[in-house]
C-alpha positions as CSV (number, residue, x, y, z in Angstrom):
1,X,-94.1,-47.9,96.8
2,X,-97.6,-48.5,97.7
3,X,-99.3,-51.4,96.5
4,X,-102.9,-52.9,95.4
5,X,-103.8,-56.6,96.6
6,X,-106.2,-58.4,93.8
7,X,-106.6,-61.6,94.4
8,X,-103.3,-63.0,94.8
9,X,-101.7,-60.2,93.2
10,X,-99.7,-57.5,94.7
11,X,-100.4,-54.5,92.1
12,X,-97.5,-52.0,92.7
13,X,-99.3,-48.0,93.0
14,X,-96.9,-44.8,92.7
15,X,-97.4,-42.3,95.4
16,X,-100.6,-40.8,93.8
17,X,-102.4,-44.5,93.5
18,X,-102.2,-45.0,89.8
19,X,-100.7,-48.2,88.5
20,X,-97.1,-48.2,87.9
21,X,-97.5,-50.6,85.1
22,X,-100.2,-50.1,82.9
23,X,-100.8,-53.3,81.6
24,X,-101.6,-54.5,85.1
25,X,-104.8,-53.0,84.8
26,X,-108.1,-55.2,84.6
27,X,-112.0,-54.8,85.6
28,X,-111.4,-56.4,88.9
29,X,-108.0,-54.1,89.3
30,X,-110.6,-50.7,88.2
31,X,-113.2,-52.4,90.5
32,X,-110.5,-52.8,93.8
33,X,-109.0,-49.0,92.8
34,X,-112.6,-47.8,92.9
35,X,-113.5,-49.3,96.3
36,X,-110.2,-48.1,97.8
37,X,-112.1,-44.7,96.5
38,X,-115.3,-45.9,98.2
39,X,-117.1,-45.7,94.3
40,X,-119.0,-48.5,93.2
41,X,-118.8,-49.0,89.6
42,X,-121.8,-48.7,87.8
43,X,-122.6,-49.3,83.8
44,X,-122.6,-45.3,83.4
45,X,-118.7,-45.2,84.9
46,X,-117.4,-48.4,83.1
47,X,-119.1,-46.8,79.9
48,X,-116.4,-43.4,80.8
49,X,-113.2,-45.6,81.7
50,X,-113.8,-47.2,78.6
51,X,-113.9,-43.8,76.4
52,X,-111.1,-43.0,78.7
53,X,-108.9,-46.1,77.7
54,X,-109.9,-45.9,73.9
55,X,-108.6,-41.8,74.2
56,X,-105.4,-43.6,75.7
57,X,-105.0,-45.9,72.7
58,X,-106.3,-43.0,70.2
59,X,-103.8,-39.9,71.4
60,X,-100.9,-41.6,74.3
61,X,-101.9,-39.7,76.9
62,X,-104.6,-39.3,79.9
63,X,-107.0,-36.4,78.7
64,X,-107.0,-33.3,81.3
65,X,-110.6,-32.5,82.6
66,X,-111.8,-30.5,79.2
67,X,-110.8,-32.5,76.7
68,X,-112.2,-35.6,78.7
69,X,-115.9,-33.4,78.7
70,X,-115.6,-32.8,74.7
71,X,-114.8,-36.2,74.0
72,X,-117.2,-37.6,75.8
73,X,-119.3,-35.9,74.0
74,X,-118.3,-36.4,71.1
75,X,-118.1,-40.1,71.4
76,X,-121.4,-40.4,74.3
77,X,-123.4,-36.8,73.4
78,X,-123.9,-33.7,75.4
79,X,-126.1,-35.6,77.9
80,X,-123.1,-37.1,79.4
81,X,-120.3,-35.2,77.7
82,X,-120.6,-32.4,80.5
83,X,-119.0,-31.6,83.7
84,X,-122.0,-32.0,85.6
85,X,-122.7,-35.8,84.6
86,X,-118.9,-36.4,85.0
87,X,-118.3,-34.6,88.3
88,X,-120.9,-36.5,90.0
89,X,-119.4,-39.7,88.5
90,X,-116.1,-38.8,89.4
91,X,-116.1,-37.1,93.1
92,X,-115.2,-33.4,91.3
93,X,-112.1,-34.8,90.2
94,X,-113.2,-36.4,86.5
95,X,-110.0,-36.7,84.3
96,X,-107.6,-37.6,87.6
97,X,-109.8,-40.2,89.4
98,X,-111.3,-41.6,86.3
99,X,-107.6,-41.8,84.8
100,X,-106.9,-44.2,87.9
101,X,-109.7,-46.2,87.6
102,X,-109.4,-46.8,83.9
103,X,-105.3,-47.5,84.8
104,X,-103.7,-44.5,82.8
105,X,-101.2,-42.3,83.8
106,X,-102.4,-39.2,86.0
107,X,-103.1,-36.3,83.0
108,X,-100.5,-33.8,82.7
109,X,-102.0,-30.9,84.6
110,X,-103.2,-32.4,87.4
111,X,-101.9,-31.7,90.9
């Protein structure tokens, strides 16, 4: 078991990095996850882990990459509700990473 060191805490990871208990999550647990994936997290990705963490709440479940694009624009409009705005964000890996960082289960579908 790998594990995630915030402050004093040890934050226990599966194998893939995502948080084995989901109500260990926190915006200095997102912020240490995001450095470990050398992102720095600015307004425009704590403004998608939000939407991401409301989708949790909303449906159970971590979105898979196309849902995740028509919610967010739904919810944000087209100018950020695209692959293009969310693969830059997101290192080409939008629903998985951003899933991580917002400290939901990795989606379904992704390898």
């Amino acid at each position: 078991m790998n594990s995630l060191t915030v402050g004093a805490r040890a934050i226990e990871l599966d194998k893939d990095g995502f948080l084995v208990e989901l109500s260990d999550w926190s915006f200095e647990v997102a912020s240490a996850l995001a450095a470990a994936e050398d992102i720095e997290l600015s307004p425009e990705h704590w403004e998608i882990l939000e939407l991401l963490r409301n989708f949790y709440d909303e449906f159970q479940l971590s979105p898979a990459t196309r849902p995740l694009i028509k919610y967010t624009a739904l919810k944000l409009g087209p100018d950020k509700g695209n692959s293009l705005h969310l693969n830059r964000l997101f290192k080409g890996t939008p629903a998985k990473l951003a899933a991580k960082l917002a400290g939901l289960p990795k989606p379904t579908n992704c390898l």
